[in-house]
Phi, psi and omega in degrees: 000143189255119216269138163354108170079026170253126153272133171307108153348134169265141171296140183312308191232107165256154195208079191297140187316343188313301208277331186250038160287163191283359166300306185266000163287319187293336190284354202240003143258332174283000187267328175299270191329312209283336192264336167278328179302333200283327183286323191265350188273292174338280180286326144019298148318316179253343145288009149288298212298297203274001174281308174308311158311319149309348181291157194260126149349297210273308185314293198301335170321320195302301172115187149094355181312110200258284186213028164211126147329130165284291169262100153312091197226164208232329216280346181282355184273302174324322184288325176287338187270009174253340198263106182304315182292346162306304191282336158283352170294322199270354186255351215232347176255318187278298218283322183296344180290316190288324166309313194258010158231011165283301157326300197297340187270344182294306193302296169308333160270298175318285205275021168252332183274303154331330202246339181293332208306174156251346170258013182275137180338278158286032194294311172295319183294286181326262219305316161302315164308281199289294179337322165306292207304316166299325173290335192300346230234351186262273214243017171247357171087064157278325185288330163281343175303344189280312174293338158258005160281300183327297192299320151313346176271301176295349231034049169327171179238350190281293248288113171282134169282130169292000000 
C-alpha cells in the first residue's frame, strides 16, 4: 500500500512507444554505425603509431603494418629513453600542457565570473576586448608568432625573421 506523499516505485527498464516507433529505430542504428565509423577514424591513427612503434625498425621499413606488430620489439622505446635530452623534452612538454591548462581554465573563470557580474563598469568594452583576442588567437595563428620569436632568440639556423 502506498502511503500519502510516497511515490510508486519505476520500473527498472522502460521503453516508451515512442522510442519503437519504426522511425526513431532505423535513426537510432544509423546513428550508432555512423558514431562508430566516426569513432574507428579517429582512433585508427593512433594505434597505428602505436603498433608502429612496438614494431622491429628495419620490419616497420617494409611497410604494411595495420594494427598489430609484426616483430615485436621494445628497442625505439630504449633507444629514446638513454638518450637524456629526450626525457627532458618530454617532462618539460607534459609540464607546459599541465601548467598552461591549469592558467588557462583559472584565468578564464576570472574572466567568466567577472563578465557575469551585471554591474560592471565597462562590461561592453572588457567582453569585446577578450572576444577579439580569442578570435584572433582561433583564426589568425597568433599563438605561434611567440614560438618562432623564441626560436629566433635562441638562434635557430631554421628561423625566418618575422
Amino acid at each position: 500500500m502506498i502511503q500519502r506523499g510516497m511515490r510508486r516505485p519505476r520500473k527498472k527498464f522502460y521503453i516508451s512507444k515512442r522510442a519503437l516507433r519504426p522511425g526513431n529505430v532505423i535513426f537510432t542504428i544509423v546513428n550508432t554505425l555512423i558514431m562508430l565509423c566516426v569513432i574507428v577514424v579517429m582512433l585508427y591513427p593512433f594505434w597505428n603509431t602505436i603498433a608502429v612503434s612496438f614494431n622491429d625498425a628495419q620490419d616497420t621499413l617494409r611497410g604494411g603494418i595495420k594494427l598489430f606488430p609484426r616483430v615485436f620489439s621494445l628497442y625505439s622505446y630504449q633507444s629514446v629513453f638513454k638518450n637524456k635530452l629526450m626525457v627532458i623534452a618530454a617532462i618539460n612538454s607534459v609540464l607546459r600542457t599541465l601548467i598552461s591548462t591549469v592558467l588557462g581554465v583559472l584565468f578564464g573563470s576570472m574572466i567568466a565570473y567577472v563578465l557575469s557580474r551585471k554591474e560592471l563598469v565597462a562590461k561592453k568594452f572588457i567582453t569585446s576586448y577578450f572576444l577579439s583576442r580569442i578570435n584572433s588567437e582561433l583564426f589568425f595563428d597568433e599563438g605561434f608568432k611567440d614560438d618562432k620569436q623564441l626560436c629566433c632568440l635562441c638562434g635557430s639556423r631554421t628561423c625566418k625573421r618575422l
